[in-house]
NUKOL-863492 format. One record per residue (C-alpha): x, z, y negated; residue number from 1; residue in one letter. Coordinates in Angstrom, 2 decimals, m for minus. Layout:
BEGIN
X	Z	Y	NUM	a
...
//
This chain:
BEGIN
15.56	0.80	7.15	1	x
13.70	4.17	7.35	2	x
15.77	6.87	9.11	3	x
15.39	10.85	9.64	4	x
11.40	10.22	9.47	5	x
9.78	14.19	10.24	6	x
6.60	15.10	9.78	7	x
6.21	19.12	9.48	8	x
2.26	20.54	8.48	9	x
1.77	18.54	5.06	10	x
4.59	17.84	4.47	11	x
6.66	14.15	5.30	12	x
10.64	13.53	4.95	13	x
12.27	10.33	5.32	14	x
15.90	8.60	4.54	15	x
16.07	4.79	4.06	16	x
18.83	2.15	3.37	17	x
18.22	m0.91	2.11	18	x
22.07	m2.98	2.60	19	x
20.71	m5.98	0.68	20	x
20.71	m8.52	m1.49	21	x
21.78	m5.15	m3.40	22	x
22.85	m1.84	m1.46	23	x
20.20	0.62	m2.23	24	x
20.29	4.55	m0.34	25	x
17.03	7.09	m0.93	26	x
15.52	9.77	0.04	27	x
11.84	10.56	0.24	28	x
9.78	13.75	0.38	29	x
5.38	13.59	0.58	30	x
3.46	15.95	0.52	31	x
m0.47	16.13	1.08	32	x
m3.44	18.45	0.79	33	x
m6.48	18.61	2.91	34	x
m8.48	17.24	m0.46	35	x
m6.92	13.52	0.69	36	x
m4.73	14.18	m2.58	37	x
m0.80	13.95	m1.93	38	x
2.68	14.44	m4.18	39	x
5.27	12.40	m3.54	40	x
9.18	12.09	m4.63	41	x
11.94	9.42	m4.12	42	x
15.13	9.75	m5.07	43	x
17.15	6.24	m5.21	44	x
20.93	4.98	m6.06	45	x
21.76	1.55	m6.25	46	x
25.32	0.42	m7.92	47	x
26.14	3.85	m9.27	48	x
22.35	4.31	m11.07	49	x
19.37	6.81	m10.02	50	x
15.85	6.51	m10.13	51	x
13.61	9.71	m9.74	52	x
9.84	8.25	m8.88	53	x
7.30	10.55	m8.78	54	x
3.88	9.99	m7.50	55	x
0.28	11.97	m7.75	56	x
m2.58	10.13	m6.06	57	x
m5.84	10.94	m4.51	58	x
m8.16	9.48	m2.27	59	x
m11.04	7.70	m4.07	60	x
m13.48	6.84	m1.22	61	x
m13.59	4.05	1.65	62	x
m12.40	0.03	1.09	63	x
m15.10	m1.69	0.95	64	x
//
Protein backbone atom coordinates (compact mmCIF):
# COMPACT_ATOMS: atom_id res chain seq x y z
CA UNK A 1 0.00 0.00 0.00
CA UNK A 2 1.42 3.39 -1.13
CA UNK A 3 0.51 6.23 1.27
CA UNK A 4 1.62 10.09 1.67
CA UNK A 5 2.21 10.05 -2.33
CA UNK A 6 3.31 14.18 -3.16
CA UNK A 7 4.62 15.30 -6.02
CA UNK A 8 6.49 18.85 -5.55
CA UNK A 9 8.62 20.31 -9.01
CA UNK A 10 11.04 17.20 -9.57
CA UNK A 11 10.83 15.90 -6.91
CA UNK A 12 8.30 12.60 -5.74
CA UNK A 13 7.72 11.30 -1.95
CA UNK A 14 5.87 8.32 -1.07
CA UNK A 15 5.30 5.90 2.19
CA UNK A 16 4.25 2.24 1.61
CA UNK A 17 3.39 -0.82 3.82
CA UNK A 18 3.47 -4.00 2.71
CA UNK A 19 1.57 -6.25 5.99
CA UNK A 20 2.40 -9.52 4.23
CA UNK A 21 3.39 -12.70 3.92
CA UNK A 22 6.24 -10.61 5.84
CA UNK A 23 5.57 -6.99 7.37
CA UNK A 24 7.66 -4.70 5.38
CA UNK A 25 7.43 -0.40 6.09
CA UNK A 26 9.50 2.14 3.50
CA UNK A 27 9.89 5.17 2.49
CA UNK A 28 10.65 6.52 -0.95
CA UNK A 29 12.09 9.76 -2.32
CA UNK A 30 12.59 10.36 -6.65
CA UNK A 31 13.88 12.76 -8.02
CA UNK A 32 14.12 13.74 -11.87
CA UNK A 33 15.77 16.16 -14.26
CA UNK A 34 14.42 17.63 -17.38
CA UNK A 35 17.29 15.32 -19.30
CA UNK A 36 14.56 12.21 -18.65
CA UNK A 37 17.41 11.13 -16.07
CA UNK A 38 16.06 10.60 -12.36
CA UNK A 39 17.70 9.59 -8.65
CA UNK A 40 15.90 7.63 -6.61
CA UNK A 41 16.10 6.31 -2.76
CA UNK A 42 14.15 3.69 -0.67
CA UNK A 43 14.60 3.13 2.59
CA UNK A 44 13.03 -0.40 3.85
CA UNK A 45 12.68 -2.45 7.35
CA UNK A 46 11.40 -5.73 7.47
CA UNK A 47 11.87 -7.98 10.86
CA UNK A 48 14.28 -5.56 12.50
CA UNK A 49 16.73 -5.31 9.07
CA UNK A 50 17.24 -2.18 6.59
CA UNK A 51 17.82 -1.97 3.10
CA UNK A 52 19.08 1.42 1.54
CA UNK A 53 18.38 1.02 -2.50
CA UNK A 54 19.60 3.52 -4.52
CA UNK A 55 18.80 4.05 -8.08
CA UNK A 56 20.40 6.27 -11.16
CA UNK A 57 18.65 5.74 -14.48
CA UNK A 58 18.11 7.59 -17.63
CA UNK A 59 15.92 7.55 -20.41
CA UNK A 60 17.35 5.64 -23.41
CA UNK A 61 14.85 6.40 -26.24
CA UNK A 62 11.19 5.08 -27.19
CA UNK A 63 9.96 1.05 -26.81
CA UNK A 64 9.88 -0.15 -29.78
Amino acid sequence: KISDYKADGNKVTWKMDCPEPTPITGTGVLTYDSDSAYKAVLKLLASGHSLVMTLDGHRIGDCK
